[in-house]
C-alpha positions in Angstrom: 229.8 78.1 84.3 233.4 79.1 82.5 234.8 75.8 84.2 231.9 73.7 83.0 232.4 75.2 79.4 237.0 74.4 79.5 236.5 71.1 80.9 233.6 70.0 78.1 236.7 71.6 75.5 239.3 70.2 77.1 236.9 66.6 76.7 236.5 67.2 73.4 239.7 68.2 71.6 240.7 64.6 73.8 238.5 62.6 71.8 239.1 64.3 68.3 242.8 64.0 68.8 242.2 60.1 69.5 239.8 60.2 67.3 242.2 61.8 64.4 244.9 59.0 65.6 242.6 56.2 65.1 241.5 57.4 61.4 245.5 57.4 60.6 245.8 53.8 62.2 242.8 52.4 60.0 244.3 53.9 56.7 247.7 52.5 57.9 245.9 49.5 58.1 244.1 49.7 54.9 247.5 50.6 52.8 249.5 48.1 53.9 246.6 45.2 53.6 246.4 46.5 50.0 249.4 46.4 49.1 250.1 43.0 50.2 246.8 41.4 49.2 246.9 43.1 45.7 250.4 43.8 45.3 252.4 40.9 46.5 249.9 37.4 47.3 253.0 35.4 45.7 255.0 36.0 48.3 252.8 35.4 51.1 251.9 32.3 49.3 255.6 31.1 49.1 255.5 31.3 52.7 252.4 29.6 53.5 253.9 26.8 51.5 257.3 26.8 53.1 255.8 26.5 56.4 254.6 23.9 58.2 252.3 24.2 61.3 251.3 21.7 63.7 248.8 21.5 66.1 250.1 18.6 68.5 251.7 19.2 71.7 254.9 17.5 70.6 255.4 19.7 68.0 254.7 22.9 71.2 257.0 21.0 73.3 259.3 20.6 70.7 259.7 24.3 69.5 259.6 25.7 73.4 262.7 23.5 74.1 264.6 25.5 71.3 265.7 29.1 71.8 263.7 31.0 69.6 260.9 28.7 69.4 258.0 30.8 70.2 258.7 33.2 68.2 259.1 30.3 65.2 256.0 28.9 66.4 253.5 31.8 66.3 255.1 32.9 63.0 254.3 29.4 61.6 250.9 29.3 63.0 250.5 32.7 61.4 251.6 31.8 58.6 249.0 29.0 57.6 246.5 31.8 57.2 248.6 33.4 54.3 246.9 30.1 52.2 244.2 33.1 52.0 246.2 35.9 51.0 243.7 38.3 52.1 243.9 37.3 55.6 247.3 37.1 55.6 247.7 40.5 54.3 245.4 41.2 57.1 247.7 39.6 59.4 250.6 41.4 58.2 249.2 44.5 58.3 248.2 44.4 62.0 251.7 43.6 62.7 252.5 46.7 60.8 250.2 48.5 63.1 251.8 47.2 66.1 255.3 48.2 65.0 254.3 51.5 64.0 251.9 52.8 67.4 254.9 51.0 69.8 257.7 53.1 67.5 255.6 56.6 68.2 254.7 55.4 71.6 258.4 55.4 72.6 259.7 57.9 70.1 257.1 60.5 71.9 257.2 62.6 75.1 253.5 63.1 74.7 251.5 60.2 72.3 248.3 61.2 73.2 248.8 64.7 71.7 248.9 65.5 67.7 251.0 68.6 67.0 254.7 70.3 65.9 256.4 68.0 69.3 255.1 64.8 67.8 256.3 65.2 64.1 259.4 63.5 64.5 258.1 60.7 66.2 255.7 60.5 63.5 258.5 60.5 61.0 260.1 57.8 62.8 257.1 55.8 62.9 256.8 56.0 59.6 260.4 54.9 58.5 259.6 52.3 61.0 256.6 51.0 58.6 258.2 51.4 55.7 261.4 50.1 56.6 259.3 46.6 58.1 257.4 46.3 54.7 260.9 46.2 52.7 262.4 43.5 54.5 259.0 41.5 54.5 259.7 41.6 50.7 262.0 38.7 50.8 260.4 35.8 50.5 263.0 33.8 52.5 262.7 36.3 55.5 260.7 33.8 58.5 257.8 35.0 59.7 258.6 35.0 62.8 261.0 38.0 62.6 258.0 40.4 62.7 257.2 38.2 65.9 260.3 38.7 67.0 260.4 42.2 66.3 257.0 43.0 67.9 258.3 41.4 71.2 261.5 43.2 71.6 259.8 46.7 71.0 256.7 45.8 73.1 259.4 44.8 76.5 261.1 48.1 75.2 258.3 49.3 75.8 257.5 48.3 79.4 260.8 49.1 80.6 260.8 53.0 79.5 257.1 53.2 80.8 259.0 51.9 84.2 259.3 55.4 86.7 262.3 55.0 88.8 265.8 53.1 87.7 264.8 50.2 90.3 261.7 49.2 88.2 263.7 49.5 85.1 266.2 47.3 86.2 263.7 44.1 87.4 262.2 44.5 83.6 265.5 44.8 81.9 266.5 41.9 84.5 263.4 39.9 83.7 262.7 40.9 79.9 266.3 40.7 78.3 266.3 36.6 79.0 263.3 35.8 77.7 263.6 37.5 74.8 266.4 35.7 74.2 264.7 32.6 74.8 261.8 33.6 72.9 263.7 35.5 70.4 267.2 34.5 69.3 267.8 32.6 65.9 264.0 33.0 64.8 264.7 35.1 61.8 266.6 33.0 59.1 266.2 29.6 57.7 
């Protein structure tokens, strides 16, 4: 009956603990959607209106040819949503999101687990965040450097989940060239 009773604790401080990390995502979330809806819609609008997105497959073609053009193209088609700058706070805040759970994913031994150990990864997620929001401040900053960003960390990502060095080496081998393909240039005008 004892092993019934640990495995239904066990179970449950599991779930509160995701639990508790989901709550902090959604008011991660909600801050930085705030803040750029209500604090800064000028700038979002700037950048809807110094973008241009097309739909055509000429215009795909044309930007997947380029190095750097995916990430351009994503950031320009989500861009056009910041013509609502609720949405595109929206947008911008999920990006946010991303940035911070993939910084405390790699900055911590044990991510699924909230205590003293995960502080500093914390911390660093956090400078992560706010660090992001202050270079999204310039309005001449392309969108598609939090595209860009999101990528790099995301195949960072993959390669330190890899086990052995043999794994990490065909995602290093396979990652590194098409983020530069995908990447490279896609940050300034």
């Amino acid at each position: 009956v004892d092993l019934g009773l640990n495995m239904l604790s066990i179970k449950t401080n599991t779930v509160a603990r995701r639990s508790f990390f989901g709550l902090l995502c959604l008011l991660l979330f909600v801050a930085v959607w705030l803040f750029w809806w209500l604090g800064h819609p000028e700038i979002l609008a700037f950048q809807e209106t110094y973008q241009m997105f097309l739909t055509t497959g000429d215009y795909l073609q044309k930007h997947m040819c380029e190095v750097g053009g995916i990430s351009i193209y994503i950031g320009e088609f989500l861009t056009q949503y910041n013509i609502y700058p609720c949405l595109g706070a929206a947008i911008i805040a999920l990006e946010t999101l991303a940035i911070a759970v993939l910084v405390y994913r790699m900055a911590s031994k044990e991510p699924g687990k909230l205590g003293i150990k995960n502080i500093i990864p914390a911390a660093i997620s956090a400078c992560a965040v706010i660090a992001f929001n202050y270079v999204l401040g310039d309005e001449n900053l392309l969108p598609s450097f939090s595209v860009s960003i999101i990528l790099a960390l995301s195949a960072l990502y993959i390669i330190l989940m890899c086990k052995t060095k043999v794994w990490k080496g065909i995602a290093t081998a396979i990652s590194l060239p098409l983020l530069l393909w995908c990447c490279w240039t896609s940050c300034c005008p």
